[in-house]
N, CA, C and O atoms as CSV, one atom per row, in Angstrom:
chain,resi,resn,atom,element,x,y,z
A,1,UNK,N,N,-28.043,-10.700,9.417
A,1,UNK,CA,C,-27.986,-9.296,9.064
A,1,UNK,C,C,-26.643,-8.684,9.451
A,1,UNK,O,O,-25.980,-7.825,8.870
A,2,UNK,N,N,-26.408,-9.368,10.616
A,2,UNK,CA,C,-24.775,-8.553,11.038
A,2,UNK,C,C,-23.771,-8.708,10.091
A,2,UNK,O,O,-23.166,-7.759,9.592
A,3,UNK,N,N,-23.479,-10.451,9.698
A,3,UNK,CA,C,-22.885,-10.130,8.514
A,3,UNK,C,C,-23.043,-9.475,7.424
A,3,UNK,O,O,-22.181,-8.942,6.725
A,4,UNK,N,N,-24.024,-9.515,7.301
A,4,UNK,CA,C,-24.430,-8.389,5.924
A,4,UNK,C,C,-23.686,-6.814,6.001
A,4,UNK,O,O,-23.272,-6.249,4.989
A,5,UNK,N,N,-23.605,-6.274,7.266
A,5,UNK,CA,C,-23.193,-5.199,7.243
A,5,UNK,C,C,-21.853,-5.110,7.252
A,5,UNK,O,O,-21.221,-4.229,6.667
A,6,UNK,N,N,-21.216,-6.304,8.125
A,6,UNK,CA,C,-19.148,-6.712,8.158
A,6,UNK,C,C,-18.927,-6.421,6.559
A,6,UNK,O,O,-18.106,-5.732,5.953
A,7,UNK,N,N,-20.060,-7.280,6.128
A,7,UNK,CA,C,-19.729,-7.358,4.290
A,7,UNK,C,C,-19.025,-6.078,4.187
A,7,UNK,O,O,-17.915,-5.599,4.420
A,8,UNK,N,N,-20.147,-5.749,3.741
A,8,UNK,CA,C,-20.380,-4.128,3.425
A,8,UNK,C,C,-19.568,-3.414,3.325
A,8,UNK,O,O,-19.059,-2.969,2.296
A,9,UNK,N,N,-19.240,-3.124,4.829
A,9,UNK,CA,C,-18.103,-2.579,5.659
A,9,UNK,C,C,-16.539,-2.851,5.245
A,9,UNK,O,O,-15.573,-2.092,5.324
A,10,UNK,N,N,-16.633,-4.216,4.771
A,10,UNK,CA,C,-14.999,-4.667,4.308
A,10,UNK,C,C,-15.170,-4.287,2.841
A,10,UNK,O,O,-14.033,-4.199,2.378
A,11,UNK,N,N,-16.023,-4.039,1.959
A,11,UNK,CA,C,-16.071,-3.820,0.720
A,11,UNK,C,C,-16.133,-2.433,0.501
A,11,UNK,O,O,-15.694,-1.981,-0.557
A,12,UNK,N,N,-16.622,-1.688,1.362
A,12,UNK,CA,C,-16.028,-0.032,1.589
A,12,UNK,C,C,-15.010,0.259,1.958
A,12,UNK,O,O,-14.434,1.163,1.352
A,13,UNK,N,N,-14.414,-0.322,3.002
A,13,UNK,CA,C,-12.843,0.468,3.204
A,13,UNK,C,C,-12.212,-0.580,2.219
A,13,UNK,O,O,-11.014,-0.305,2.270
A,14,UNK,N,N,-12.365,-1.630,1.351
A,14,UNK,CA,C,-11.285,-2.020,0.519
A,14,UNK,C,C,-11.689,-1.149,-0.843
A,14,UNK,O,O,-10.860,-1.153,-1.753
A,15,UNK,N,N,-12.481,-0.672,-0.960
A,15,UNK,CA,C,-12.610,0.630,-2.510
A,15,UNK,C,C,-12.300,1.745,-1.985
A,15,UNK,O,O,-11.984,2.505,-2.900
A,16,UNK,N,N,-12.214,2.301,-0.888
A,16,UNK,CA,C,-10.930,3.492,-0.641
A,16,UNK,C,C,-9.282,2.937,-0.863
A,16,UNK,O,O,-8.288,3.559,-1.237
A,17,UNK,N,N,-9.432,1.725,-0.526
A,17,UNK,CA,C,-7.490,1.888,-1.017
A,17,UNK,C,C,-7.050,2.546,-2.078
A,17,UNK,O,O,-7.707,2.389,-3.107
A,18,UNK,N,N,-5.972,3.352,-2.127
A,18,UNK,CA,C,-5.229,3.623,-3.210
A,18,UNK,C,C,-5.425,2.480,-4.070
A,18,UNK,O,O,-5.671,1.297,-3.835
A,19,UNK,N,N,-5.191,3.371,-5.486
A,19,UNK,CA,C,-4.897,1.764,-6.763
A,19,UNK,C,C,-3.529,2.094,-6.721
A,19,UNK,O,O,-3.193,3.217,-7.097
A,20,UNK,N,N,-2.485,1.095,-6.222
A,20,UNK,CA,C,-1.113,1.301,-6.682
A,20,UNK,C,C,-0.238,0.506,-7.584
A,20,UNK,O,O,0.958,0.571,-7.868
A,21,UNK,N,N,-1.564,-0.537,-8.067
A,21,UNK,CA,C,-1.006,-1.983,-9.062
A,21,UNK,C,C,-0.468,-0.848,-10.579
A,21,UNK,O,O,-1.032,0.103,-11.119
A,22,UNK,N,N,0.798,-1.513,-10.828
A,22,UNK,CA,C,1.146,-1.215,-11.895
A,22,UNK,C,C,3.076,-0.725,-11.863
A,22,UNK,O,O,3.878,-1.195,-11.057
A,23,UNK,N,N,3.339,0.073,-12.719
A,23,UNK,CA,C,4.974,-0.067,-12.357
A,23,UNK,C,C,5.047,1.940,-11.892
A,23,UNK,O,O,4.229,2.822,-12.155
A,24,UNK,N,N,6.180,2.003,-11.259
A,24,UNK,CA,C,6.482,3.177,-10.651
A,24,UNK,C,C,8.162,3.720,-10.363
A,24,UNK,O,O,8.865,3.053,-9.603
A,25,UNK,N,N,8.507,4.502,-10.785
A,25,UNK,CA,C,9.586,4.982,-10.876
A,25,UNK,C,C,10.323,6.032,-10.286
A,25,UNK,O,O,9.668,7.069,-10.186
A,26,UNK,N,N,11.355,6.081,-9.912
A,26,UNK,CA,C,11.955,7.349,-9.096
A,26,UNK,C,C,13.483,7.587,-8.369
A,26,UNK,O,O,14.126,6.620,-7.962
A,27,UNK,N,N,13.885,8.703,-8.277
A,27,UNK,CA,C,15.446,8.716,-7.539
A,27,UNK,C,C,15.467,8.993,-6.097
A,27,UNK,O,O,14.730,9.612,-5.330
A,28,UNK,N,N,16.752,8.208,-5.968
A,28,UNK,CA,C,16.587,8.753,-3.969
A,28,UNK,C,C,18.405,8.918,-4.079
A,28,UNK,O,O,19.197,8.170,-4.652
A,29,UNK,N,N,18.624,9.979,-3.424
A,29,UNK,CA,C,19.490,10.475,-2.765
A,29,UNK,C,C,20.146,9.355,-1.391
A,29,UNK,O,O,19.760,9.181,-0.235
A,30,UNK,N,N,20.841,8.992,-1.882
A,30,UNK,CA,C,21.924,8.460,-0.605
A,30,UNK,C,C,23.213,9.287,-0.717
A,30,UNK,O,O,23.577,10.195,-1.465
A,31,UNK,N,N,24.027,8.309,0.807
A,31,UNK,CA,C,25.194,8.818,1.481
A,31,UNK,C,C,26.501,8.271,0.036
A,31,UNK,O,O,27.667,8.602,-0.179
A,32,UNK,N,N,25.773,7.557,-0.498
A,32,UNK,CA,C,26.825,7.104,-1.602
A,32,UNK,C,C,26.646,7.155,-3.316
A,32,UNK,O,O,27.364,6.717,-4.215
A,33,UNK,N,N,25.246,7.956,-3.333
A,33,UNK,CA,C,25.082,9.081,-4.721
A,33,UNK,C,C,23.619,8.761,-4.612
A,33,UNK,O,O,23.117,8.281,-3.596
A,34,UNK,N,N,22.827,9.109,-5.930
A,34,UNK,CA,C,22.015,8.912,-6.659
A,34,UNK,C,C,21.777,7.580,-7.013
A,34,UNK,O,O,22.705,6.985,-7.562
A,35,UNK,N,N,20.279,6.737,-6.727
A,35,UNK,CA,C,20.122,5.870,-7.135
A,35,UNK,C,C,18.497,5.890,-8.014
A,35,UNK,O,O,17.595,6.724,-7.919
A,36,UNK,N,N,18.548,5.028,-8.596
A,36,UNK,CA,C,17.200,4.724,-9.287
A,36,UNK,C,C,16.044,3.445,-8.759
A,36,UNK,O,O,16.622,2.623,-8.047
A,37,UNK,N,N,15.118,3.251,-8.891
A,37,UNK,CA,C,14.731,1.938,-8.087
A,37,UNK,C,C,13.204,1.950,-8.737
A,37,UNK,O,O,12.310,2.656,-8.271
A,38,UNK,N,N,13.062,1.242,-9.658
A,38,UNK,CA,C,11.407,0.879,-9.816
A,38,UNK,C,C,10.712,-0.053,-9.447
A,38,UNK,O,O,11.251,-1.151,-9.303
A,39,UNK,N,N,9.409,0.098,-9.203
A,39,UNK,CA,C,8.566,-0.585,-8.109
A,39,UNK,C,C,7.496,-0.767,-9.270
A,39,UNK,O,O,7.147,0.102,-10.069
A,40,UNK,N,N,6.719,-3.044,-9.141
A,40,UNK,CA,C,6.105,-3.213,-9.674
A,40,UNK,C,C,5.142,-3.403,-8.528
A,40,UNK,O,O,5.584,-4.146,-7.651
A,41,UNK,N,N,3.841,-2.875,-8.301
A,41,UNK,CA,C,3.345,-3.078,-7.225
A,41,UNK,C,C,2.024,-4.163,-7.911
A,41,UNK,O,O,1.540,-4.050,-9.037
A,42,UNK,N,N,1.648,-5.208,-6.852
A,42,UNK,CA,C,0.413,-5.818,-7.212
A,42,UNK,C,C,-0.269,-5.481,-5.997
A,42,UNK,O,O,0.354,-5.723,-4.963
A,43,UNK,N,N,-1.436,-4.963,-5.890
A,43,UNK,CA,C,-2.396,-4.904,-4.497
A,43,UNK,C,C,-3.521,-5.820,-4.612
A,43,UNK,O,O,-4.038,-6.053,-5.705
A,44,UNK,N,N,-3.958,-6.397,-3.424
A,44,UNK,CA,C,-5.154,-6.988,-3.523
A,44,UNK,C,C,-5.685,-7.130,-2.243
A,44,UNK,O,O,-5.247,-7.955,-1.441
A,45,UNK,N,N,-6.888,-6.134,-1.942
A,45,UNK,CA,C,-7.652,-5.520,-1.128
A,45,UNK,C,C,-6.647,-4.794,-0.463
A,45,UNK,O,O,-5.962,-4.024,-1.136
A,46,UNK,N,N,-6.416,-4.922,0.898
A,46,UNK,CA,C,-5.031,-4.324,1.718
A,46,UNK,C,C,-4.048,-4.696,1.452
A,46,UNK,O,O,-3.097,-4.018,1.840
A,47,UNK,N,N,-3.742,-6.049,0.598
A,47,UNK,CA,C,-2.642,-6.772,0.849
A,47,UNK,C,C,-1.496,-6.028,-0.283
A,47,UNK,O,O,-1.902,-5.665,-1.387
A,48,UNK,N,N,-0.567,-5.914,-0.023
A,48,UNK,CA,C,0.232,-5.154,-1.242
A,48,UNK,C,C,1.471,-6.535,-1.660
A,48,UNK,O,O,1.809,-7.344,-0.795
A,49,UNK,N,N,1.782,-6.566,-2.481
A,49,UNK,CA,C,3.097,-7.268,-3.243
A,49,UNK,C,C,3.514,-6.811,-4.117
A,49,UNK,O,O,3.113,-5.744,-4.582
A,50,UNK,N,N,4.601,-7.620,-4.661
A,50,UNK,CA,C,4.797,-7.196,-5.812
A,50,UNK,C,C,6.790,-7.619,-5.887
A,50,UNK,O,O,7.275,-8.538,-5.227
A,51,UNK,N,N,7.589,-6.738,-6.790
A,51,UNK,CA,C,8.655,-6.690,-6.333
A,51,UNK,C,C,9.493,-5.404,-6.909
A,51,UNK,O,O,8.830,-4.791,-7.746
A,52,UNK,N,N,10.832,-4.830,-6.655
A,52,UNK,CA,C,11.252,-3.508,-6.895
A,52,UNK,C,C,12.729,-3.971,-7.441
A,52,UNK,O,O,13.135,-5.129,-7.349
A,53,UNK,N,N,13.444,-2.930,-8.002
A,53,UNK,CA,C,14.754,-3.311,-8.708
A,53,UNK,C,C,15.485,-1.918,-8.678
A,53,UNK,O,O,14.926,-0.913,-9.117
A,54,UNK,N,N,16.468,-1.896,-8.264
A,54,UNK,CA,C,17.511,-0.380,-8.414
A,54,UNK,C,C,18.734,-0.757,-8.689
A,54,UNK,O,O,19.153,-1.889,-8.444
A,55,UNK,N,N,19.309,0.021,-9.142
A,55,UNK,CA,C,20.705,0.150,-10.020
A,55,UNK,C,C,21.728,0.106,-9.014
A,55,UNK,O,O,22.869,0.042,-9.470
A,56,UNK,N,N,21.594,0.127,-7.499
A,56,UNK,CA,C,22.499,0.352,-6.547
A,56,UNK,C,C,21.983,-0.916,-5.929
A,56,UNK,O,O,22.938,-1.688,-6.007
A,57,UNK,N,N,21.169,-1.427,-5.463
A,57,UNK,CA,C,20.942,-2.772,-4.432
A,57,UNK,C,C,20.037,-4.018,-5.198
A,57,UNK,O,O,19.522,-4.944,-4.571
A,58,UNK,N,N,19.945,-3.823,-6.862
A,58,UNK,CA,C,19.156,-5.262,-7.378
A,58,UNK,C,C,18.070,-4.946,-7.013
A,58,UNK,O,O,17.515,-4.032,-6.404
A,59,UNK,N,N,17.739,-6.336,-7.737
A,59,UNK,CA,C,16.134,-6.717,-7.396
A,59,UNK,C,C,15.471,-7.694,-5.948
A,59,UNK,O,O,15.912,-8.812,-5.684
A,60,UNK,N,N,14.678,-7.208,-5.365
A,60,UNK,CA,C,14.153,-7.368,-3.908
A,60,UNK,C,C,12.633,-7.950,-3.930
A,60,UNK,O,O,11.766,-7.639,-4.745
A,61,UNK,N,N,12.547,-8.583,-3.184
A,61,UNK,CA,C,10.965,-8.832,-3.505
A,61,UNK,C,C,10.285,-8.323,-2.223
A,61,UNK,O,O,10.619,-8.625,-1.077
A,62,UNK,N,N,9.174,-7.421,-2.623
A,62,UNK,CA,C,7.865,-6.845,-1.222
A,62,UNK,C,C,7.601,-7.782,-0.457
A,62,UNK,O,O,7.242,-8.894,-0.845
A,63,UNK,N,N,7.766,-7.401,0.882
A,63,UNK,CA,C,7.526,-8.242,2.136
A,63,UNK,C,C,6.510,-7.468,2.788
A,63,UNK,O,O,6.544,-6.272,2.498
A,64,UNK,N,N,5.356,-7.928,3.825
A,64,UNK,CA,C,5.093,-7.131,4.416
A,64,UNK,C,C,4.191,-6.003,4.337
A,64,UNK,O,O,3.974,-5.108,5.154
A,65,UNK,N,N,3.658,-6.249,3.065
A,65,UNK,CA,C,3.068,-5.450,2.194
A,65,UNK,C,C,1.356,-4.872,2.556
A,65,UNK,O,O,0.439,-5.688,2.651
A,66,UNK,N,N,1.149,-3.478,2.716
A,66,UNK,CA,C,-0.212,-3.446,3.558
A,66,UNK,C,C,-0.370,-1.734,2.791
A,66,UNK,O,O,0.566,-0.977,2.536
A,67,UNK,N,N,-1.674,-1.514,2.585
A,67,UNK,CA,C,-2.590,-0.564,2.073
A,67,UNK,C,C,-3.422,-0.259,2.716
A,67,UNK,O,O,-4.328,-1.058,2.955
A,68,UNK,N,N,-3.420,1.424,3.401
A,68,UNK,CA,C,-4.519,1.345,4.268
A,68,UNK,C,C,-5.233,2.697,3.793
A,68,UNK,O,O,-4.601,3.740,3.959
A,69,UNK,N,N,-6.179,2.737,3.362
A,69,UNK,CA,C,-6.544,4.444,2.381
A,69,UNK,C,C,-5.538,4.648,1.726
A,69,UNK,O,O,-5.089,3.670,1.128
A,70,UNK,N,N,-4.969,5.681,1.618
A,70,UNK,CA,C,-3.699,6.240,0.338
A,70,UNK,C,C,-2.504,6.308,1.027
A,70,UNK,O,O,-1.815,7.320,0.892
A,71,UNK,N,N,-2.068,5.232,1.882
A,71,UNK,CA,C,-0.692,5.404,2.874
A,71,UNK,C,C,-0.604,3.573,2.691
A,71,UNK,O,O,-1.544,2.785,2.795
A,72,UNK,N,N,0.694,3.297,2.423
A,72,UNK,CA,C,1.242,1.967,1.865
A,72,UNK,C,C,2.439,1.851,2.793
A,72,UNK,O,O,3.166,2.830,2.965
A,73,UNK,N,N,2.717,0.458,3.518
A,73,UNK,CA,C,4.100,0.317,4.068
A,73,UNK,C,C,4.235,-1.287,3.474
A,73,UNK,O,O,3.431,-2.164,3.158
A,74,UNK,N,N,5.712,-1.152,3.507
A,74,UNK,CA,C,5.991,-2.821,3.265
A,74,UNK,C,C,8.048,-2.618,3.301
A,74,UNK,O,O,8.765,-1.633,3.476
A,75,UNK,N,N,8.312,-3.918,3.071
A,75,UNK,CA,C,10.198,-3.646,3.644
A,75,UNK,C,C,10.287,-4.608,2.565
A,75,UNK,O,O,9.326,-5.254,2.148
A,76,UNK,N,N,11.833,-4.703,1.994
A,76,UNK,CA,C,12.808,-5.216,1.454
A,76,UNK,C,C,13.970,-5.444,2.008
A,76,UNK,O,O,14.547,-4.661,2.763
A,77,UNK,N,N,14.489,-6.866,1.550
A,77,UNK,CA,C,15.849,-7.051,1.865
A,77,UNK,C,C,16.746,-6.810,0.780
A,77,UNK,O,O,16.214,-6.892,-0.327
A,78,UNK,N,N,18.062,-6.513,0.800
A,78,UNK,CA,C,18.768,-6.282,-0.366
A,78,UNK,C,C,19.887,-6.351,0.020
A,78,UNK,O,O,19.939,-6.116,1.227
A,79,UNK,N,N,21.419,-6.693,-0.694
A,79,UNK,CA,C,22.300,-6.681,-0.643
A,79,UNK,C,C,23.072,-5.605,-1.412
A,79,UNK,O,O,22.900,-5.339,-2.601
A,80,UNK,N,N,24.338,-4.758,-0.208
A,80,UNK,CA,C,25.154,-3.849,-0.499
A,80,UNK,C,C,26.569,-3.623,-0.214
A,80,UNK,O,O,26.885,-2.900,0.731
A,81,UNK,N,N,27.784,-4.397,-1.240
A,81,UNK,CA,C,28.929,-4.829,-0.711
A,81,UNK,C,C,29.009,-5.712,0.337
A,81,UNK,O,O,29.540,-5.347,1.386
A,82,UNK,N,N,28.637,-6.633,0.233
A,82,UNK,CA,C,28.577,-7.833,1.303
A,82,UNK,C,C,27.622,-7.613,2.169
A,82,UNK,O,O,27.057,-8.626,2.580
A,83,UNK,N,N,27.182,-6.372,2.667
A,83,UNK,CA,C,26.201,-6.691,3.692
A,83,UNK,C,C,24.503,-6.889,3.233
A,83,UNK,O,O,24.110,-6.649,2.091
A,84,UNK,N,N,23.818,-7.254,4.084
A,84,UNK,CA,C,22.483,-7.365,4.118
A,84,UNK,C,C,21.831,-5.963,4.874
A,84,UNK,O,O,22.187,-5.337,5.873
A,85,UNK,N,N,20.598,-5.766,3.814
A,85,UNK,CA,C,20.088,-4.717,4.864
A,85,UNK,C,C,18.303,-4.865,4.591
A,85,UNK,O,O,17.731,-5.571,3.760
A,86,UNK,N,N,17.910,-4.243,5.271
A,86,UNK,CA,C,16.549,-4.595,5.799
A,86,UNK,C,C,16.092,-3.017,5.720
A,86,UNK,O,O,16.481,-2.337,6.670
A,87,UNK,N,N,15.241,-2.278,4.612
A,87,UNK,CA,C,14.582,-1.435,4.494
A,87,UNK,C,C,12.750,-1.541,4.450
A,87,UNK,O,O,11.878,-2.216,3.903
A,88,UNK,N,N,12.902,-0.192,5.580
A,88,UNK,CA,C,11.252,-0.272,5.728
A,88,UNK,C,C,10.448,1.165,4.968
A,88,UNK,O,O,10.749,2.315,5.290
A,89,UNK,N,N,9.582,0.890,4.107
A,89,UNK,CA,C,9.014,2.098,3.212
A,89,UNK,C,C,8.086,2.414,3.744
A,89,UNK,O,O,7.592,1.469,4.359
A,90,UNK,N,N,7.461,3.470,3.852
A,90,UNK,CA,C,6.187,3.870,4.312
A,90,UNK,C,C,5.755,4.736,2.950
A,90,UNK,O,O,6.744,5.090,2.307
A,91,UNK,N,N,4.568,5.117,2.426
A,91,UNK,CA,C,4.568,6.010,1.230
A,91,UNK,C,C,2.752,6.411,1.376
A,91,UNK,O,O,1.734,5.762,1.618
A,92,UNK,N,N,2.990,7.456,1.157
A,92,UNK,CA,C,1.515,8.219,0.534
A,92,UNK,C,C,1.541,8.386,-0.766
A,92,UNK,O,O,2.505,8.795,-1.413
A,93,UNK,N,N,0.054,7.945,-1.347
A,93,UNK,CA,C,-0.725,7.592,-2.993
A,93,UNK,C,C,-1.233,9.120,-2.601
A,93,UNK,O,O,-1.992,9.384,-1.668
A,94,UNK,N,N,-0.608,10.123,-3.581
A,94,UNK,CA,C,-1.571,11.271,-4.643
A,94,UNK,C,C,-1.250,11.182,-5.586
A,94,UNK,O,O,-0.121,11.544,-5.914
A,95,UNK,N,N,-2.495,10.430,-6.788
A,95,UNK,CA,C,-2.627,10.978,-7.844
A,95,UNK,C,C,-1.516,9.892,-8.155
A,95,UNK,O,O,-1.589,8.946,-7.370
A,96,UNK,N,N,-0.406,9.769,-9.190
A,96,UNK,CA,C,0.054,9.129,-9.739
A,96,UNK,C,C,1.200,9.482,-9.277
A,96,UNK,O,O,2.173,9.261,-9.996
A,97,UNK,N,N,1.356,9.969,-8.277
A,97,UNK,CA,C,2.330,10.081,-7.618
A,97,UNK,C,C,2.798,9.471,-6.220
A,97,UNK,O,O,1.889,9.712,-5.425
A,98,UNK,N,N,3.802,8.802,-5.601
A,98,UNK,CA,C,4.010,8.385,-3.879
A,98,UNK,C,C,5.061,8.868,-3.321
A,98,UNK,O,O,6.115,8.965,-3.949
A,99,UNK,N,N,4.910,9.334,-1.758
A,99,UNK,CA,C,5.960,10.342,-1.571
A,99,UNK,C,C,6.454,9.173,-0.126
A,99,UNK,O,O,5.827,8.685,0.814
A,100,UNK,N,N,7.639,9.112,-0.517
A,100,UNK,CA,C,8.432,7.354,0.244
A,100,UNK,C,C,9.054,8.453,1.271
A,100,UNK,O,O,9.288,9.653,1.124
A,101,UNK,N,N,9.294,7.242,2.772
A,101,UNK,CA,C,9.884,7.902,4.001
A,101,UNK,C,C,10.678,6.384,4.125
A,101,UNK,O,O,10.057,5.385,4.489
A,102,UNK,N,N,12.337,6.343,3.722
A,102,UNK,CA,C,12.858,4.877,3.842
A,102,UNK,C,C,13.439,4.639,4.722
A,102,UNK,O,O,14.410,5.391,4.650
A,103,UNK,N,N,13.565,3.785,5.990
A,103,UNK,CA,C,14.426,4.089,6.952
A,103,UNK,C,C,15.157,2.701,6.850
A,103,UNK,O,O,14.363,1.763,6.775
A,104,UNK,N,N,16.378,2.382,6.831
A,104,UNK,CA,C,17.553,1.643,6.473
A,104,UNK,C,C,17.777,0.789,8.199
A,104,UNK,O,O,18.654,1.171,8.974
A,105,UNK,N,N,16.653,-0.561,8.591
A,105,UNK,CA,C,17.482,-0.946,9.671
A,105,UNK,C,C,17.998,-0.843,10.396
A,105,UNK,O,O,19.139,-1.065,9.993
A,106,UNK,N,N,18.045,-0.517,11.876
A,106,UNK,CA,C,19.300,-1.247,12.376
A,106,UNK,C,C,20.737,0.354,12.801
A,106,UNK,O,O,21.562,0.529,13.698
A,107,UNK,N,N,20.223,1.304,11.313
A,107,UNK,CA,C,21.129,2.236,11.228
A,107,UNK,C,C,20.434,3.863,11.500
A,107,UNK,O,O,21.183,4.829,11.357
A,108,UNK,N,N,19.309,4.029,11.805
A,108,UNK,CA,C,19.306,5.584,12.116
A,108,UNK,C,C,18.770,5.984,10.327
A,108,UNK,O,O,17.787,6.723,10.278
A,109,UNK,N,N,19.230,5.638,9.252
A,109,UNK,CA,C,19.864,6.327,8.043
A,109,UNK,C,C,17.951,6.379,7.997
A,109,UNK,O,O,17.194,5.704,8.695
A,110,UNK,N,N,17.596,7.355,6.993
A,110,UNK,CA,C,16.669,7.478,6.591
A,110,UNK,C,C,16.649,8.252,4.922
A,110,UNK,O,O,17.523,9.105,4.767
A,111,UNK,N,N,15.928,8.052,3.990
A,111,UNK,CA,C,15.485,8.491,3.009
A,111,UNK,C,C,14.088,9.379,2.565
A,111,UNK,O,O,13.172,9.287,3.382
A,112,UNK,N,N,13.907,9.960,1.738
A,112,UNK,CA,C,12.575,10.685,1.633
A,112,UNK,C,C,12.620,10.887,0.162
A,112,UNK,O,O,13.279,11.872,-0.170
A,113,UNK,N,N,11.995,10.086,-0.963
A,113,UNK,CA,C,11.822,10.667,-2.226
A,113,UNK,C,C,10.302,10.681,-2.713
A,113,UNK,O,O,9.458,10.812,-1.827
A,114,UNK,N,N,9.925,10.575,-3.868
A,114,UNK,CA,C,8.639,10.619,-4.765
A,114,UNK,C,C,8.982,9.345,-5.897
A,114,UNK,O,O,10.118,9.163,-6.337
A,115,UNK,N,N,7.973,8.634,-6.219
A,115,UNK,CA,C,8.367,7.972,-7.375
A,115,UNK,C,C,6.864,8.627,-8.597
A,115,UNK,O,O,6.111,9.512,-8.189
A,116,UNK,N,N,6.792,8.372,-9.180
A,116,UNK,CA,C,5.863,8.660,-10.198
A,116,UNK,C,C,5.739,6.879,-11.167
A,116,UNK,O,O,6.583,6.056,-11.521
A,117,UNK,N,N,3.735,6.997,-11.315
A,117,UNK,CA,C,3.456,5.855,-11.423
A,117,UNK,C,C,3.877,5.820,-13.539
A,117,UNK,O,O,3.614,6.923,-14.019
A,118,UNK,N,N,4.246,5.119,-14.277
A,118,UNK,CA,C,4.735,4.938,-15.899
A,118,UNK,C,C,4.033,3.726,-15.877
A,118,UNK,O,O,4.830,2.896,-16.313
A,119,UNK,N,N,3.244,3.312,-15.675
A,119,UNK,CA,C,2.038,2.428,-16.762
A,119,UNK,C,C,1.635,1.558,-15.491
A,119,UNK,O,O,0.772,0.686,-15.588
């Protein structure tokens, strides 16, 4: 019976996750302009993947990837003029919308945009 209820229990908090599978789009403000960056997300139960692509740092693949109710974190590596950098996302799911908090490694730098979900 106990398992019966763990069941349960893991099959309720995994149908509160956000749905964030699908593609998502949006601009973020950096120290060195305007960039673009879309995100293909795959989720499955908590687990998040997937991979993202922007016009300023390429394409990156989701590391790290975790869904917990409508709040998502996961990091990317990416390359920018020779260096490597290591970004960590945190984001809240409303609606077809996610509102990203990016903090850049290593450096203090932080970001804050919205992407909006396009199919």
């Amino acid at each position: 019976m106990k398992w019966l209820l763990a069941a349960m229990a893991m099959f309720a908090f995994a149908a509160l996750a956000a749905d964030v599978n699908g593609t998502w789009k949006g601009k973020v403000e950096t120290p060195t302009g305007t960039s673009e960056r879309t995100f293909v997300f795959k989720a499955d139960g908590n687990k998040l993947t997937g991979e993202t692509t922007s016009d300023m740092l390429g394409k990156s693949e989701i590391k790290d990837g975790k869904i917990e109710g409508d709040t998502l974190s996961f990091t990317i590596h990416a390359g920018y003029q020779g260096n490597d950098l290591e970004l960590h996302y945190k984001g809240k799911v409303s609606g077809d919308e996610i509102k990203f908090s990016v903090e850049v490694s290593g450096t203090g730098q932080t970001a804050e945009y919205t992407v909006k979900k396009i199919s």
